[in-house]
C-alpha positions in Angstrom: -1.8 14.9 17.7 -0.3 18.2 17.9 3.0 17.0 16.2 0.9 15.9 13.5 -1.2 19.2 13.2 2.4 21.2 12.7 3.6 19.6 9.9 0.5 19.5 7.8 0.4 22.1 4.9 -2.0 20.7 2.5 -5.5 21.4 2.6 -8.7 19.1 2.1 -10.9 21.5 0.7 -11.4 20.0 -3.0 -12.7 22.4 -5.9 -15.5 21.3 -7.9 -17.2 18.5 -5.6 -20.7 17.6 -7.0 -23.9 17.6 -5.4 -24.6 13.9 -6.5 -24.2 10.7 -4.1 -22.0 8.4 -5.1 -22.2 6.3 -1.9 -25.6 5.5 -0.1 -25.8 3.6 3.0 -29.6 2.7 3.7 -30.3 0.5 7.1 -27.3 -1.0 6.9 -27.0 -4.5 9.3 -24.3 -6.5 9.5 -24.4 -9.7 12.2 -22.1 -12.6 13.0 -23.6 -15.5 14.1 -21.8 -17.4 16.6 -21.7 -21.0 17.3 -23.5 -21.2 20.5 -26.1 -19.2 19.2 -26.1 -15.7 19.9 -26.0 -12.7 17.3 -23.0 -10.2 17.4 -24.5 -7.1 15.9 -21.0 -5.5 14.6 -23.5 -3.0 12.6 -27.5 -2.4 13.5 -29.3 0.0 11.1 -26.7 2.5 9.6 -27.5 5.1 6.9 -25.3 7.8 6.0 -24.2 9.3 2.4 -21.1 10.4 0.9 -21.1 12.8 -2.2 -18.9 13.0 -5.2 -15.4 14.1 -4.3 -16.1 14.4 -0.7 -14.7 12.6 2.4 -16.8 11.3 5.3 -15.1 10.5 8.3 -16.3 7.5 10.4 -15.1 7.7 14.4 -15.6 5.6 17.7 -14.0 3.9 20.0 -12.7 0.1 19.4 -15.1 -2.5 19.2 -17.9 0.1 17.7 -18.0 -1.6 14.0 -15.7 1.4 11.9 -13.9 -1.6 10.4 -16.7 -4.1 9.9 -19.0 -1.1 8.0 -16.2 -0.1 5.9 -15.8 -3.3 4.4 -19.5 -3.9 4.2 -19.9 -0.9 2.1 -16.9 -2.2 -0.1 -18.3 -5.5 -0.6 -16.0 -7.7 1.1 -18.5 -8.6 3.5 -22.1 -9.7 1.9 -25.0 -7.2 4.5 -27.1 -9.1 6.8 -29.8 -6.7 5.9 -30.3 -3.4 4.0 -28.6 -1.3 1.3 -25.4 0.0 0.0 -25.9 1.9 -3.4 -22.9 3.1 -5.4 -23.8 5.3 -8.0 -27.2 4.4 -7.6 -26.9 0.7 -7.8 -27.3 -1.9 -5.0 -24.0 -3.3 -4.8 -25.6 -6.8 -3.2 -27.7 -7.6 -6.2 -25.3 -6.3 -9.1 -24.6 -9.1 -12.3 -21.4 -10.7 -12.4 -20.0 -8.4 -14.7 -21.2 -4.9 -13.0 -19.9 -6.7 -9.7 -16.8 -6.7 -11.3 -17.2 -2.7 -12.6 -17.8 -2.1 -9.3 -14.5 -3.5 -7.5 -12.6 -1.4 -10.1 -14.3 1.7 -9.5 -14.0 1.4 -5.5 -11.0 -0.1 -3.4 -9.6 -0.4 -0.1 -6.4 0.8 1.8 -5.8 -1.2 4.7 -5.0 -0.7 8.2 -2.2 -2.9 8.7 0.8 -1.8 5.7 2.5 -5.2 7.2 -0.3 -8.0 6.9 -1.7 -6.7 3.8 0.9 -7.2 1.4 2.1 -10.8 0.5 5.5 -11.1 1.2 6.6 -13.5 -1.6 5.3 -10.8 -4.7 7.6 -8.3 -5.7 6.2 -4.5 -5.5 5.6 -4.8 -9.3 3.1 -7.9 -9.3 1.3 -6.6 -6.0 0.6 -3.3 -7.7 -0.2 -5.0 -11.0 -2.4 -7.3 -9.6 -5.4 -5.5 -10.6 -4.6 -4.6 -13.5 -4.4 -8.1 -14.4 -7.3 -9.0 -13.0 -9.1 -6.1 -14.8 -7.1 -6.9 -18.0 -6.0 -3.6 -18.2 -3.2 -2.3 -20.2 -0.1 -4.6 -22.1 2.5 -6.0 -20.8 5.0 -3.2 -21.2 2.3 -0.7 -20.6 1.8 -2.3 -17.4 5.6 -2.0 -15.9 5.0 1.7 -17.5 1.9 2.1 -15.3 3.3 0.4 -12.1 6.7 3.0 -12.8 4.1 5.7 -12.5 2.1 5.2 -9.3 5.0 4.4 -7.3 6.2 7.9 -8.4 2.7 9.0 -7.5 2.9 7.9 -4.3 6.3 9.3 -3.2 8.6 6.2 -4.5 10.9 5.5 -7.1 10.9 2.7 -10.0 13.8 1.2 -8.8 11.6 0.0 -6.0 9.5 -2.1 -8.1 11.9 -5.2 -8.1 11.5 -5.7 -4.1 9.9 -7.3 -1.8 7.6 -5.9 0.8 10.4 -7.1 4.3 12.8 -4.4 2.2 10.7 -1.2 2.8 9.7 0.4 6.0 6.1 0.7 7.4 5.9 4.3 5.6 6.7 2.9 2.3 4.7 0.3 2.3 1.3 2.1 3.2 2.9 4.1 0.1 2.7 0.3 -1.6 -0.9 0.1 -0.8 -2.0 3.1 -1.6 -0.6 2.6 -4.9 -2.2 -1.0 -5.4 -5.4 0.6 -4.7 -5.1 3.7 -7.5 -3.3 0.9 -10.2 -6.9 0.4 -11.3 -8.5 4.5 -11.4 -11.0 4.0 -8.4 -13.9 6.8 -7.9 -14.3 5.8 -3.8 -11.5 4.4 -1.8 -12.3 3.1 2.4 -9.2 4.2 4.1 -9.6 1.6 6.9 -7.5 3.5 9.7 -4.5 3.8 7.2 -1.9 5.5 9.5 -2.9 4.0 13.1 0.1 1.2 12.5 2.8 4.2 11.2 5.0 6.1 13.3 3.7 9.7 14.3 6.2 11.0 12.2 4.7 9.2 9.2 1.2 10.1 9.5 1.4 13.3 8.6 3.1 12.7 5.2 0.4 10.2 4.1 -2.6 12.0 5.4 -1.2 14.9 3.5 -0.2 12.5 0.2 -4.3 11.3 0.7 -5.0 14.5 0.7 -3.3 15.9 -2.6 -4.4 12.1 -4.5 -7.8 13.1 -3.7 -7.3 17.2 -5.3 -5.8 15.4 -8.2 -7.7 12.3 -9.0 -11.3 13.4 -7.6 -11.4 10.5 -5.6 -13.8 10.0 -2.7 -13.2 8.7 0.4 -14.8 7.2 3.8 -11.9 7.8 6.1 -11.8 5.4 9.0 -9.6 6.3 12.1 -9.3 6.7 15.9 -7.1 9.7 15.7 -9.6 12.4 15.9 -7.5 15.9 15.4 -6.3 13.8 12.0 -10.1 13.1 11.2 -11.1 16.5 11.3 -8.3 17.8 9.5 -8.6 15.8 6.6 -12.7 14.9 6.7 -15.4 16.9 5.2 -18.1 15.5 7.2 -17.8 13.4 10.1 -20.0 10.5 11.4 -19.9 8.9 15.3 -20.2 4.8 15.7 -21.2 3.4 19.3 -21.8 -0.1 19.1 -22.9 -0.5 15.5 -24.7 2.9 15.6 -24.5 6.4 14.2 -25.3 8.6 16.9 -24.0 11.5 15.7 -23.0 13.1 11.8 -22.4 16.6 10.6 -20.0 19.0 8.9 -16.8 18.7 10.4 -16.4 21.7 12.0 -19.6 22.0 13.0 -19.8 18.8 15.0 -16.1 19.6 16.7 -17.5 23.0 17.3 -20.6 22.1 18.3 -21.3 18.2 19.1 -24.3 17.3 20.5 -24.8 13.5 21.4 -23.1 12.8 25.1 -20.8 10.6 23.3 -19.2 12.9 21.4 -18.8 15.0 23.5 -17.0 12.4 26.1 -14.6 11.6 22.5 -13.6 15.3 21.9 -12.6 16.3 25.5 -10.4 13.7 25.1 -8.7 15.5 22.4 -5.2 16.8 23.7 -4.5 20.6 23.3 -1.2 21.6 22.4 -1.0 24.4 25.0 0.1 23.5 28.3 -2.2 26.0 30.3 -5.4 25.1 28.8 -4.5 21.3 29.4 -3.7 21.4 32.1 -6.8 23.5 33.7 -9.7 21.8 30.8 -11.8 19.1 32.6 -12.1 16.1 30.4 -15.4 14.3 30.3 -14.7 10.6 31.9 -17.6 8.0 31.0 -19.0 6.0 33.6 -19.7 2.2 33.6 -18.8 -0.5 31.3 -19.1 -0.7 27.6 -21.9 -2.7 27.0 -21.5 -6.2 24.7 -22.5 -6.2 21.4 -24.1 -10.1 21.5 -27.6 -9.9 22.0 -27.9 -6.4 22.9 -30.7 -4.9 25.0 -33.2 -2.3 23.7 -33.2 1.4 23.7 -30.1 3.4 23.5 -27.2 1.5 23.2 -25.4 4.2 25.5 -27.7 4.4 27.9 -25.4 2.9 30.6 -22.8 5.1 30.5 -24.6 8.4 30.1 -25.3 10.5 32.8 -28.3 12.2 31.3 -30.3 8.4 30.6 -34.1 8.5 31.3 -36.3 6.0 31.5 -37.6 6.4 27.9 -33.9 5.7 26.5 -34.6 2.0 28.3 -37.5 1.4 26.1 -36.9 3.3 22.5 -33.8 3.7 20.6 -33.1 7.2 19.5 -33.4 7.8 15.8 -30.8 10.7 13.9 -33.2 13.6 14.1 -32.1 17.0 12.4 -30.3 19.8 14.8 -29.2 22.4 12.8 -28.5 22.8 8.8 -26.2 19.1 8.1 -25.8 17.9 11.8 -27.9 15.1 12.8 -28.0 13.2 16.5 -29.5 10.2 17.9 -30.0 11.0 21.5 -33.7 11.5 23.1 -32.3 14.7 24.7 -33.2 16.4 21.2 
């Protein structure tokens, strides 16, 4: 939003990122089966990578499986088929005790700052929690710890002793973000963490993401339907339709340059903070309905809403295929 875009200072460039993967996504599936039968494909053969100290941005409109990946790749959801390798492992077939490396070294920040704390825990033992579980740290060293991430994350010690009803929604995203650095992640899944804060908010903890990230080296796959926030604060950016990828490239390259139909449908959607240009721009309106994801049909799953659908995108789905340097697209147009 262009409210947003003003008050942002920080920037998400991050010196030193590495070459090496620390996330890989290979054919990713992930199905619910319901009880009359029929298969809701939430995600259908996803790949992507994310790289040390990078953040991947993950698009599309509601209903297109952001969320459901996300926690997939986390591990709170076991995959209906294929792979999800964090620093080279398969998280699906880890030990007990790497299983239990691996939910210190990646965590979750979660869309709704009001659902996802409990109520009846002070700040202290929600932030704590993990440390713990993780048996990290002494008793004293602990309250030490919890004093420190809560001045990490904007808030003071004195907020420790209260409960989650005391703090606004601000704050306790704040809370969140603070339970999931208490136990020194690499990768965090930022699953749409400002879409339930005020405007006025989202800026200040897209912008506290931001300098955790510079600081800590974390990595993150950032999750959100806000798309002038997702390029601001993504490195690379990846497109969902109904379970798919159709589209992934350097951020500014794909806002630039986008390719898939799709895409290009989401960005003229973008508002531009200039009255003129708004008001003259012609925004690209999708035809037809969004199709269901129980059962789906073959071929592209966009098929029915684009105006450039041929008779082969029927038969064959479109596979990511290369465009220029970093930008891939699934659409039989390329």
């Amino acid at each position: 939003m262009p409210s947003n875009q003003s008050m942002m200072t920080e920037t998400r460039k991050i010196e030193g990122i590495g070459p090496q993967k620390i996330v890989e996504v290979q054919n990713l599936k992930k199905y619910f089966y319901l009880k009359n039968g029929a298969i809701l494909t939430a995600v259908d053969d996803l790949s992507f990578e994310i790289g040390c100290g990078e953040t991947l941005g993950l698009v599309g409109e509601s209903g297109c499986g952001k969320t459901t990946c996300g926690r997939t790749v986390i591990g709170l959801y076991q995959a209906t088929a294929g792979e999800v390798r964090f620093n080279g492992k398969n998280i699906f077939t880890l030990a007990k005790n790497e299983k239990q490396d691996f939910t210190k070294k990646a965590q979750i920040i979660f869309q709704d700052p009001y659902a996802s704390l409990d109520p009846r825990m002070t700040v202290a033992d929600i932030i704590s929690e993990g440390l713990d579980i993780h048996k990290m740290y002494s008793l004293k060293e602990r309250y030490e710890k919890v004093h420190e991430l809560l001045a990490l994350v904007g808030l003071n010690k004195e907020h420790a002793n209260r409960f989650p009803h005391e703090f606004s929604g601000g704050q306790r995203q704040r809370i969140g973000i603070a339970r999931a650095l208490a136990i020194e992640p690499q990768f965090i899944v930022c699953d749409e963490p400002i879409s339930a804060l005020d405007v006025s908010i989202q800026a200040q903890i897209i912008n506290l993401l931001i300098k955790l990230q510079r600081d800590l080296k974390l990595t993150y796959l950032f999750i959100a339907h806000d798309l002038s926030m997702v390029r601001h604060i993504s490195d690379r950016v990846g497109v969902m339709y109904l379970g798919s990828m159709v589209e992934i490239g350097q951020s500014d390259e794909l806002y630039n340059n986008p390719q898939h139909p799709y895409t290009k449908a989401l960005l003229s959607a973008i508002p531009i903070p200039d009255p003129e240009i708004e008001k003259n721009r012609k925004r690209i309106e999708l035809e037809g309905e969004v199709p269901s994801p129980i059962n789906p049909k073959p071929g592209c799953r966009f098929k029915g809403r684009c105006r450039y659908a041929k008779p082969l995108c029927e038969q064959e789905r479109p596979q990511l295929k290369q465009v220029t340097l970093d930008h891939f697209v699934a659409c039989h147009l390329y």
